[in-house]
Structures are given as structure tokens and as C-alpha cells.
DRENPA-349867 format. One record per atom (N, C-alpha, C, O): z negated, y negated, x negated. Coordinates in steps of 0.2 Angstrom, whole numbers, padded with zeros to 4 digits, always signed. Layout:
REM residues N
ZYX ...
END
This chain:
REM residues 226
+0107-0062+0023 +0106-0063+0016 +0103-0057+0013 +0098-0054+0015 +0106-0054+0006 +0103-0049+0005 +0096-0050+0000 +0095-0055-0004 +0092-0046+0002 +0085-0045-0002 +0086-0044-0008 +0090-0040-0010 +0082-0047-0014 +0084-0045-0020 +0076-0042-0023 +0071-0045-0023 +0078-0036-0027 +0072-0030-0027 +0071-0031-0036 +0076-0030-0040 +0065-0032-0039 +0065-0030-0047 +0060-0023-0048 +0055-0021-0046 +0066-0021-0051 +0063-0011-0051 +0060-0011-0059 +0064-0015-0062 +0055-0009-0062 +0051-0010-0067 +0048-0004-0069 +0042-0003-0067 +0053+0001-0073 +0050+0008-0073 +0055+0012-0080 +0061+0014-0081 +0052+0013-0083 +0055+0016-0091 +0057+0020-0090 +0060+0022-0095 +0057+0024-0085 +0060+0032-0088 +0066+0031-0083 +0066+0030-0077 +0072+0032-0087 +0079+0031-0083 +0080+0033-0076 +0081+0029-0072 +0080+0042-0076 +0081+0045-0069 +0078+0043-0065 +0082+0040-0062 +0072+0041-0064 +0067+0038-0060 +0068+0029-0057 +0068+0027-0052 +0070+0025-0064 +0075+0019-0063 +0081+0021-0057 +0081+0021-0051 +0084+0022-0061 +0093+0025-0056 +0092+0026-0049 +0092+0022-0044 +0089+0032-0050 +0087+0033-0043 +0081+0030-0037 +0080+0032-0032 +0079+0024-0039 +0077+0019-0031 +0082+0014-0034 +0083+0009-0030 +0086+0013-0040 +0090+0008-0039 +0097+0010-0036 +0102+0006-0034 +0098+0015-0036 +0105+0020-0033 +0104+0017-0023 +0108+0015-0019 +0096+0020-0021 +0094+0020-0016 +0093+0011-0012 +0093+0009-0006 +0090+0009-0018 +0088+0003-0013 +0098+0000-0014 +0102-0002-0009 +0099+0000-0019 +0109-0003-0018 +0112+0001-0011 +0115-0003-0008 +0112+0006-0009 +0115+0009-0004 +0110+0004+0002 +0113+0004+0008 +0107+0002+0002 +0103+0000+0009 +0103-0009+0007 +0097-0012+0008 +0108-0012+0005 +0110-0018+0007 +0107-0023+0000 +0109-0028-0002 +0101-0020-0003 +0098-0024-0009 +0101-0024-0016 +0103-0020-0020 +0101-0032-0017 +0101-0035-0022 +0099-0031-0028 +0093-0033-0027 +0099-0027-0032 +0093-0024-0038 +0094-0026-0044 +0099-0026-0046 +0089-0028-0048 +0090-0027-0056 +0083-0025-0057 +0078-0025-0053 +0085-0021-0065 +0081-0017-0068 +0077-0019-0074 +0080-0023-0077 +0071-0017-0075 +0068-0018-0083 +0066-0012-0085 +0066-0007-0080 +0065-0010-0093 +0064-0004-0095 +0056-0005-0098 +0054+0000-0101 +0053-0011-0097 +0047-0010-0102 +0044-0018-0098 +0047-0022-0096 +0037-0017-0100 +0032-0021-0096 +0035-0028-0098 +0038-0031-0093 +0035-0031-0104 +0037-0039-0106 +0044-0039-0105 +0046-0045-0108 +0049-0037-0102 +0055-0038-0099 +0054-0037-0092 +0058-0041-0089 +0050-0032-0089 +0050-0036-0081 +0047-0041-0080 +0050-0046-0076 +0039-0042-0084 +0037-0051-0084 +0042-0057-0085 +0041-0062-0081 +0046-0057-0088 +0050-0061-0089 +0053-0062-0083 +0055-0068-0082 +0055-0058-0080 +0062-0055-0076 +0056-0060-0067 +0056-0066-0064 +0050-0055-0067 +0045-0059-0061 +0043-0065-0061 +0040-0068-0057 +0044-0066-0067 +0040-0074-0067 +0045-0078-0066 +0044-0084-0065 +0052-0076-0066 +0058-0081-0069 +0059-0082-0060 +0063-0086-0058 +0055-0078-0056 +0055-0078-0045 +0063-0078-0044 +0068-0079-0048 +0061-0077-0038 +0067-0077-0034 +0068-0070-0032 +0074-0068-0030 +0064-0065-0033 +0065-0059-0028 +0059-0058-0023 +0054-0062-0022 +0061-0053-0021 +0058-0052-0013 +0052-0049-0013 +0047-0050-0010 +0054-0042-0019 +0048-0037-0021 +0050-0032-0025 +0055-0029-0025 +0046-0032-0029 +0043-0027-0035 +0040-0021-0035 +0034-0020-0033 +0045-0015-0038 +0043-0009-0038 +0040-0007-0046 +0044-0005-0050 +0036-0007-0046 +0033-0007-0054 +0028-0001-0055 +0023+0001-0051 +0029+0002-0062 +0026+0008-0062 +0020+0006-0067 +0019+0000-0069 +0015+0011-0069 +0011+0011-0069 +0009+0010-0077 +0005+0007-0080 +0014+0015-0079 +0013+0016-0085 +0017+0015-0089 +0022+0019-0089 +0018+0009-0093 +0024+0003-0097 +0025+0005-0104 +0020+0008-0105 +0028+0006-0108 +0029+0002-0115 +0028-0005-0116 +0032-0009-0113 +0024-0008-0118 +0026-0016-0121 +0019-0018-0119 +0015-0019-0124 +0019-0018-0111 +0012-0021-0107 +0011-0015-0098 +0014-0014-0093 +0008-0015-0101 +0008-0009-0093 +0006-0013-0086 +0005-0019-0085 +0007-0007-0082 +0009-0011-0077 +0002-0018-0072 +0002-0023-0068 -0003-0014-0076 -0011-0020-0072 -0009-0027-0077 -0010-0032-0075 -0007-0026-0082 -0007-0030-0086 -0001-0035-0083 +0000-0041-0083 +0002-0030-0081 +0010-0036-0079 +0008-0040-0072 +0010-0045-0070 +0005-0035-0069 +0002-0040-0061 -0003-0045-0064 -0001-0050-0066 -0008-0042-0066 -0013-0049-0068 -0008-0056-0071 -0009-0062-0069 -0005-0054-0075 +0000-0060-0080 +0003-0064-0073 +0001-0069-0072 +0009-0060-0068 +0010-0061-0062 +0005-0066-0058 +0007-0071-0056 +0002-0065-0057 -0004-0067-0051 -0006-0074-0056 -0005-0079-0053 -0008-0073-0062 -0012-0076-0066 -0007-0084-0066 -0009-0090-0068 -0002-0083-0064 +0007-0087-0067 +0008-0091-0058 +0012-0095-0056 +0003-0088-0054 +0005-0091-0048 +0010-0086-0044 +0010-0088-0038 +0013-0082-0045 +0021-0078-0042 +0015-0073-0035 +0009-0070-0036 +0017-0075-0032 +0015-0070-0025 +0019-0063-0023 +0017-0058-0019 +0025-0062-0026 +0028-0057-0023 +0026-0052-0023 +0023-0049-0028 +0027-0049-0017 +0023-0042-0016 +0025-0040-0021 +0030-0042-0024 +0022-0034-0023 +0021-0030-0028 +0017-0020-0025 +0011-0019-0024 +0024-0017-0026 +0022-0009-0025 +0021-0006-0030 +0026-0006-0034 +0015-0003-0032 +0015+0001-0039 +0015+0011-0039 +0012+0015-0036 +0020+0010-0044 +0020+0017-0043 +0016+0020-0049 +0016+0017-0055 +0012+0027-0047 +0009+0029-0054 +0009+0037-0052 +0011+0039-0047 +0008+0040-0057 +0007+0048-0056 -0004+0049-0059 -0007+0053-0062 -0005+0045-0057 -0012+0044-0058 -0014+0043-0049 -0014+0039-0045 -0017+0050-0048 -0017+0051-0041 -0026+0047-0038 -0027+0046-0032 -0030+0046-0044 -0038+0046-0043 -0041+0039-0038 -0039+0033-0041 -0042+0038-0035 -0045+0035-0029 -0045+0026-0036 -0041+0021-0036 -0051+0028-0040 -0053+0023-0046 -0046+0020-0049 -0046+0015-0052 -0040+0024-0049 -0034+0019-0053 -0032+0016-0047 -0029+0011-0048 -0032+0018-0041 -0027+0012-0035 -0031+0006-0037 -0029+0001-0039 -0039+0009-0036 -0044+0002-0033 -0040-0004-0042 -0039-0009-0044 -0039+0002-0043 -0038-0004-0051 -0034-0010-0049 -0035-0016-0049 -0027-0005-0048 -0020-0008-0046 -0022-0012-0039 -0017-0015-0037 -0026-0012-0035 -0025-0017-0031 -0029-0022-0033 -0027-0027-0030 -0036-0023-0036 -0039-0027-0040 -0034-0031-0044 -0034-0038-0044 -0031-0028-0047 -0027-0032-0052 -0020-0036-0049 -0017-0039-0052 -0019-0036-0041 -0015-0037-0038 -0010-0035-0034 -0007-0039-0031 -0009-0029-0035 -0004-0025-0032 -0006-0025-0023 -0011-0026-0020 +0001-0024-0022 -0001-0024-0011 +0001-0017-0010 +0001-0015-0004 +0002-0013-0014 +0002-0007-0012 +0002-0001-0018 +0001-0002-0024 +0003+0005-0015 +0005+0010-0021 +0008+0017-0017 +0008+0019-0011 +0008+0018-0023 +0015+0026-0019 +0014+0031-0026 +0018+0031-0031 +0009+0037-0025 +0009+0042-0031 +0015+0047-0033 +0016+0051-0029 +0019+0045-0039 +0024+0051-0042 +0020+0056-0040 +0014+0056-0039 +0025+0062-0039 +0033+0063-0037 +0033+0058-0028 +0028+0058-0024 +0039+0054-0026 +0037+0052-0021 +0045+0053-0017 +0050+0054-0021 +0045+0053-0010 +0051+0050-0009 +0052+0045-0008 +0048+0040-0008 +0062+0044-0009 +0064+0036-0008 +0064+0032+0001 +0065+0026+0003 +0064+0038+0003 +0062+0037+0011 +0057+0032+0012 +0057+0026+0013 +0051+0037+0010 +0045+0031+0011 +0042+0025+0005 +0038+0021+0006 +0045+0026-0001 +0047+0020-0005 +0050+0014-0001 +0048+0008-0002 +0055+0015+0003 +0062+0012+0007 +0056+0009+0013 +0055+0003+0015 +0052+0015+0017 +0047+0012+0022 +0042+0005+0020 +0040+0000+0023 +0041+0009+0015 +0034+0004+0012 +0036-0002+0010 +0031-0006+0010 +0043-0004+0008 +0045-0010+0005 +0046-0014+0009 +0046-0020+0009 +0047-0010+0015 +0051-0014+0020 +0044-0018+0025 +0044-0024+0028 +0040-0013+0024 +0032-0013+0028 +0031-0021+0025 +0030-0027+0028 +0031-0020+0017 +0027-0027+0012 +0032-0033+0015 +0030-0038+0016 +0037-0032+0016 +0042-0040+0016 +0042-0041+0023 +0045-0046+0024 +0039-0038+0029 +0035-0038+0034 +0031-0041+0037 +0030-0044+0042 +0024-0041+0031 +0019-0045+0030 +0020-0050+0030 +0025-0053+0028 +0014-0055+0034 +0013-0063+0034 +0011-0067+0028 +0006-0066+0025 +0015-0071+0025 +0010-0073+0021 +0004-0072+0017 +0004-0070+0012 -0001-0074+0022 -0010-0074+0021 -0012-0068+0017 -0017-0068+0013 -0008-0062+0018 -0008-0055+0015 -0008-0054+0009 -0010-0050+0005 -0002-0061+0006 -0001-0061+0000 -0007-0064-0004 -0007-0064-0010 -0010-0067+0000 -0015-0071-0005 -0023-0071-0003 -0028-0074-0005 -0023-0068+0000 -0031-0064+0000 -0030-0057+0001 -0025-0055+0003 -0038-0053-0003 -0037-0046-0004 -0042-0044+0005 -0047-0040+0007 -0039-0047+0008 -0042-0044+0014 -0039-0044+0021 -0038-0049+0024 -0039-0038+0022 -0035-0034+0028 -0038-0035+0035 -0042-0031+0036 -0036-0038+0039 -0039-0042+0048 -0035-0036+0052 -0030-0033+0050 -0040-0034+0058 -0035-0032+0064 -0042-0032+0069 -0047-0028+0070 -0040-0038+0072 -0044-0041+0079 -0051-0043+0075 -0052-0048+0071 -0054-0039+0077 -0063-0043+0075 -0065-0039+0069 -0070-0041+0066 -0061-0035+0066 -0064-0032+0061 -0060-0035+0053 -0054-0038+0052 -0064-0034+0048 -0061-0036+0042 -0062-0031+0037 -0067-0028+0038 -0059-0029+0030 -0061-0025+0026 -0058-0030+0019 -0052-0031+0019 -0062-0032+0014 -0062-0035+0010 -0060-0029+0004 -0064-0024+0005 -0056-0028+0000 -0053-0024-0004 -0057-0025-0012 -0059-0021-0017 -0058-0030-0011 -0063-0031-0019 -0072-0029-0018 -0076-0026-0021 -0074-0033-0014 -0081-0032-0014 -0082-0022-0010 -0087-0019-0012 -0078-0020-0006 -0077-0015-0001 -0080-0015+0003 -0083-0010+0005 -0082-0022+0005 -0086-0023+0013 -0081-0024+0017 -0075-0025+0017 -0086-0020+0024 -0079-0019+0031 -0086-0022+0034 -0092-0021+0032 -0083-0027+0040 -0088-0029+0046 -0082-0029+0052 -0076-0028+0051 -0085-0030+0057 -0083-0030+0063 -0087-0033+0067 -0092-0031+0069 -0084-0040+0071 -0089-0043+0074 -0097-0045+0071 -0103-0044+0073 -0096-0048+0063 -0099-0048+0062 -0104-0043+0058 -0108-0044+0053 -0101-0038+0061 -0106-0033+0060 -0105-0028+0054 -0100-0025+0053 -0111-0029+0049 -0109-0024+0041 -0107-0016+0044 -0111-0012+0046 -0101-0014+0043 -0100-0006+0044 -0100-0002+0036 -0096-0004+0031 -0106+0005+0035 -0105+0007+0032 -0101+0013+0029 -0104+0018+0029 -0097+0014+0027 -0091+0018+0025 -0092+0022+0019 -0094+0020+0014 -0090+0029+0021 -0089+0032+0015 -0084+0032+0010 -0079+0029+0013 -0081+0033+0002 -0074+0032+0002 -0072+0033+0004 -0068+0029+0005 -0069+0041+0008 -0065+0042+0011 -0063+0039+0018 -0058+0038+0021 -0069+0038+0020 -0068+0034+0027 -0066+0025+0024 -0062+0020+0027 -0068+0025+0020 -0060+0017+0018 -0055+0017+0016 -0052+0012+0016 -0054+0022+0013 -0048+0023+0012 -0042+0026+0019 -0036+0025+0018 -0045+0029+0024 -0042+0029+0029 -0041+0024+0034 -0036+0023+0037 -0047+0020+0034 -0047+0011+0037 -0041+0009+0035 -0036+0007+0039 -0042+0009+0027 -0035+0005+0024 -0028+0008+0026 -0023+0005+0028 -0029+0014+0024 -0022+0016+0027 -0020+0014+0033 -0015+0012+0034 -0025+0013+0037 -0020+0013+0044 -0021+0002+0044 -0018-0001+0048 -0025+0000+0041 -0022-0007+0042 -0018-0009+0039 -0015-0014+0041 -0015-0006+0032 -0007-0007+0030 -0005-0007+0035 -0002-0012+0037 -0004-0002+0038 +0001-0002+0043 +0000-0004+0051 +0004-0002+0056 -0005-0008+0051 -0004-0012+0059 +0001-0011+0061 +0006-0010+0059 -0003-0010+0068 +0005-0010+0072 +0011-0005+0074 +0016-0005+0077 +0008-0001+0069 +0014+0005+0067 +0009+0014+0068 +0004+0016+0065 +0014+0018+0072 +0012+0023+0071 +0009+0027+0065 +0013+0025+0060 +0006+0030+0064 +0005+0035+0057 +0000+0041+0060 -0005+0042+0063 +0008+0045+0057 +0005+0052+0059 +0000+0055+0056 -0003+0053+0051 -0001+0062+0059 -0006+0065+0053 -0004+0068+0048 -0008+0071+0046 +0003+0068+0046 +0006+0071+0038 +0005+0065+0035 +0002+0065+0030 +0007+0058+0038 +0005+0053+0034 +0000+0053+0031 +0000+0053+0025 -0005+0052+0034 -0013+0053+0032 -0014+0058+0026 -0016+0057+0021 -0013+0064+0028 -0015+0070+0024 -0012+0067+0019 -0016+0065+0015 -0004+0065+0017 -0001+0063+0010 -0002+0059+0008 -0003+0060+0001 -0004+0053+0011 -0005+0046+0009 -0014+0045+0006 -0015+0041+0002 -0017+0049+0011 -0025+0048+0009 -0027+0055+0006 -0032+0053+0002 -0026+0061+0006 -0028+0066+0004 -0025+0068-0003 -0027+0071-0007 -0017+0067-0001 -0013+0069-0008 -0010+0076-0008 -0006+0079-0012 -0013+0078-0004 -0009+0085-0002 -0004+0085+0002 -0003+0081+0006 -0001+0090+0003 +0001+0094+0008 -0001+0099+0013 +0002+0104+0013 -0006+0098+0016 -0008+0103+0020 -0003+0105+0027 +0001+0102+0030 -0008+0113+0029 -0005+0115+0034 -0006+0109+0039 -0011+0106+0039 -0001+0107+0044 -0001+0102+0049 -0005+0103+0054 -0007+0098+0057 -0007+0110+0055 -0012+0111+0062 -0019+0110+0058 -0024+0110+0062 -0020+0110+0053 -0027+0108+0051 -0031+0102+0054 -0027+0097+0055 -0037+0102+0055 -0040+0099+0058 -0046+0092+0055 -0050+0088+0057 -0043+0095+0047 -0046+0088+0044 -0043+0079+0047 -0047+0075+0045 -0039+0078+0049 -0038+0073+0049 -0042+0072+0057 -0046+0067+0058 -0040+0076+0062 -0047+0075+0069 -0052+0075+0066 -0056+0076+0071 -0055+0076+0062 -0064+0076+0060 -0063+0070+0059 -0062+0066+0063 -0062+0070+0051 -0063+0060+0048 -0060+0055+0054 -0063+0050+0054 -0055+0056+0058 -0055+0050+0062 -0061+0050+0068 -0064+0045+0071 -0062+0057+0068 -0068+0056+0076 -0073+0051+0071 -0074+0045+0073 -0076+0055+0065 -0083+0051+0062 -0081+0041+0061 -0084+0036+0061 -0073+0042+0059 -0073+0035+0059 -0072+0030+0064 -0074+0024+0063 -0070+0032+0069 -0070+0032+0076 -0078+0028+0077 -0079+0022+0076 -0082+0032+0079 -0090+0031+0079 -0093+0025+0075 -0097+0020+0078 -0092+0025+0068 -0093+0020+0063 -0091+0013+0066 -0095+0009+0066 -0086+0013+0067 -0082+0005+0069 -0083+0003+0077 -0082-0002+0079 -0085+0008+0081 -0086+0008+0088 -0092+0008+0091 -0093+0008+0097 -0097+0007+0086 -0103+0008+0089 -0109+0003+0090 -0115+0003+0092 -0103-0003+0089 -0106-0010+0090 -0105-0013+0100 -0106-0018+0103 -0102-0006+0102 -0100-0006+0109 -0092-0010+0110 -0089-0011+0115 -0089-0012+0103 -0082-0013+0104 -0078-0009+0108 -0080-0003+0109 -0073-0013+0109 -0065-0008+0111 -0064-0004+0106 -0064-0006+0100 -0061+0000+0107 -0060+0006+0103 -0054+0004+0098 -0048+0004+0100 -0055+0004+0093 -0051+0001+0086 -0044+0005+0086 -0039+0002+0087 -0045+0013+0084 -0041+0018+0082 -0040+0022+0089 -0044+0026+0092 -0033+0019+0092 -0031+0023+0097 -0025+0029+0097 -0021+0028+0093 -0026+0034+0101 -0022+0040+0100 -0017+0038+0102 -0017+0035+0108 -0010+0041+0097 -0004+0040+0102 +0000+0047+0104 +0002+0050+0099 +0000+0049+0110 -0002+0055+0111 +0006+0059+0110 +0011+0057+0112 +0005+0063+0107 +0012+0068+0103 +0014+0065+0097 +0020+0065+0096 +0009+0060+0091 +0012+0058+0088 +0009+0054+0082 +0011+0052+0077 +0002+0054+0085 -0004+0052+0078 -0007+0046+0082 -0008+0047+0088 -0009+0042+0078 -0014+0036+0077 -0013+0030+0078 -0007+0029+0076 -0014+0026+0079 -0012+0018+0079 -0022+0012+0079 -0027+0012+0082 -0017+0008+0073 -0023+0002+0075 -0017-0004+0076 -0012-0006+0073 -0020-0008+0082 -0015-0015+0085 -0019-0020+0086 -0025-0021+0086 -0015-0025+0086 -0018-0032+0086 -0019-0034+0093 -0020-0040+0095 -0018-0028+0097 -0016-0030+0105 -0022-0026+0109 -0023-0026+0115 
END
């Protein structure tokens, strides 16, 4: 049965093109051009997941999750923005969203990432907080514990947390990281990502656990439920 995707993004080119994309890869799609016609469209259910932008005509896009959330609709919801600042995600995921992806993006890892949320268990959908094994990170308060134990993080040491517990289970490289947490493109032999992981490493590990963030060797990082 094909998945059915609501793309919620005013500026045509940008419409077209993940709805050109997600149609070639088996998905149902329909469009809105302005916040108060995708709400109608999310609330009326029966899709699978929402790629919705940030910045609306009519009602923007915190305002259309809230309205969403607020109406009971669970479907994941991906937000896209060109507002790259650490303070507009936490917004966008406060206000409900399960993900986000900064303009200009590819449709490859838009396609990754959708495929990641409709992966998700449930329980995902309805608490803002992230499990893998003993540890937790609560996304609204931005408490992380482990066994119990209060871990204290910097931002960018939780914003690297969080990236790799979206993605449980799954390799992520260090281009990921640098794009996904940093926003740049750096050179690939750079050695910023082995720093912040060794010091995070340390933080989450020093209550004598098993080591949280295991190396996957010619290939990046992993955290697992195993």
C-alpha cells in the first residue's frame, strides 16, 4: 500500500521538487501552498507524514503543528526552514515537530529522513523524549540522565546526543554529523567531530556504563539498543 505524504510549502520550485521526488519513489502526494490549507488538509488524517516549511502565508509553520498537536493528529511531521539557529529547531520541535532539515537540502536525505520517522515506534510520536538502553534525553526540559544519573551537556554536546538517537541503530557518518549538527561543510579529515565525540563519550560513560557511542570502523558512529 502506498504511503500518502502532505508537502506544505509555498514556493512552487521547492513544492514540485520533493513532490516530483517523493512520486517517483512510490508515494501518494498532495500539496498545500499556505499554512490554513495544509491544516485543513493534516487535520482532515490519513497521511503518513508531513513535510512542512517553516515559513507559511496564512499561519506559519509552529503555528500549524501546535493547531495539529493541539487537534490530537500524531503524524510525524518534518520541518523544513532556512533559519539554521540552534533556538528556531528547539522551537520547531517544542512546538511539535519530529524532525527538521535546513534549506538548501537534498532530496536524498529528505527521502532518508522520512523514511527514518515512519520507522519510528509509536511512543515517539507522543512523548518528546529519546530512549536507548539506560539513558534518556527529554527534549523540552533538556535533561539527559543515564541510569539514573543527571548528565550535564553542553549545547552542542546535545545536539550531537540527539542526532545520533534519531537515528538509533543506524550508522552516521562524520559528513553527517558535520552537516547535520554543525551546518557546514567541512574538510572530511577534520578532526572536529573526534573531539566532541571523545568529550561525549566521557560525559555518558563515566558512571562506569557500557560505552553508549560505539565506532563503526571505516565508517562513523553508532548508538544501539543492543
Amino acid at each position: 500500500m502506498s504511503r500518502r505524504l502532505l508537502i506544505v510549502e509555498d514556493d512552487e520550485d521547492t513544492r514540485d521538487f520533493i513532490a516530483k521526488g517523493f512520486g517517483e519513489e512510490g508515494y501518494v502526494v498532495e500539496c498545500a501552498e499556505d499554512g490554513r490549507e495544509g491544516l485543513y488538509h493534516a487535520t482532515d488524517g490519513g497521511f503518513d507524514a508531513v513535510v512542512l516549511d517553516r515559513m507559511l502565508p496564512g499561519l506559519d509553520g509552529l503555528a500549524l503543528i501546535k493547531s495539529m498537536r493541539a487537534a490530537g493528529v500524531k503524524t510525524p511531521v518534518l520541518m523544513l526552514t532556512a533559519m539554521s539557529a540552534v533556538d528556531e529547531r528547539v522551537k520547531g520541535l517544542h512546538a511539535g515537530a519530529d524532525d527538521y532539515l535546513v534549506k538548501p537540502f537534498s532530496f536524498q536525505e529528505l527521502h532518508a529522513r522520512i523514511e527514518a520517522l515512519l520507522r519510528r515506534p509509536q511512543e515517539s510520536e507522543e512523548t518528546p523524549t529519546l530512549k536507548c538502553r539506560d539513558l534518556e534525553m527529554d527534549l523540552l526540559t533538556r535533561k539527559v540522565t543515564r541510569n539514573g544519573r543527571e548528565i550535564t551537556l553542553t549545547p552542542r554536546e546535545f545536539q550531537i546526543l540527539e542526532f545520533f538517537l534519531r537515528r538509533k541503530n543506524r550508522v552516521v557518518s562524520r559528513t553527517m554529523l558535520l552537516e547535520g549538527v554543525w551546518d557546514y561543510h567541512f574538510d572530511p579529515n577534520t578532526n572536529v567531530v573526534d573531539v566532541h565525540i571523545s568529550k561525549l563519550r566521557r560525559q555518558l560513560d563515566e558512571g562506569g556504563e557500557p560505552p553508549l557511542i560505539e565506532t563503526v570502523r571505516g565508517a562513523g558512529y553508532m548508538v544501539s539498543d543492543g
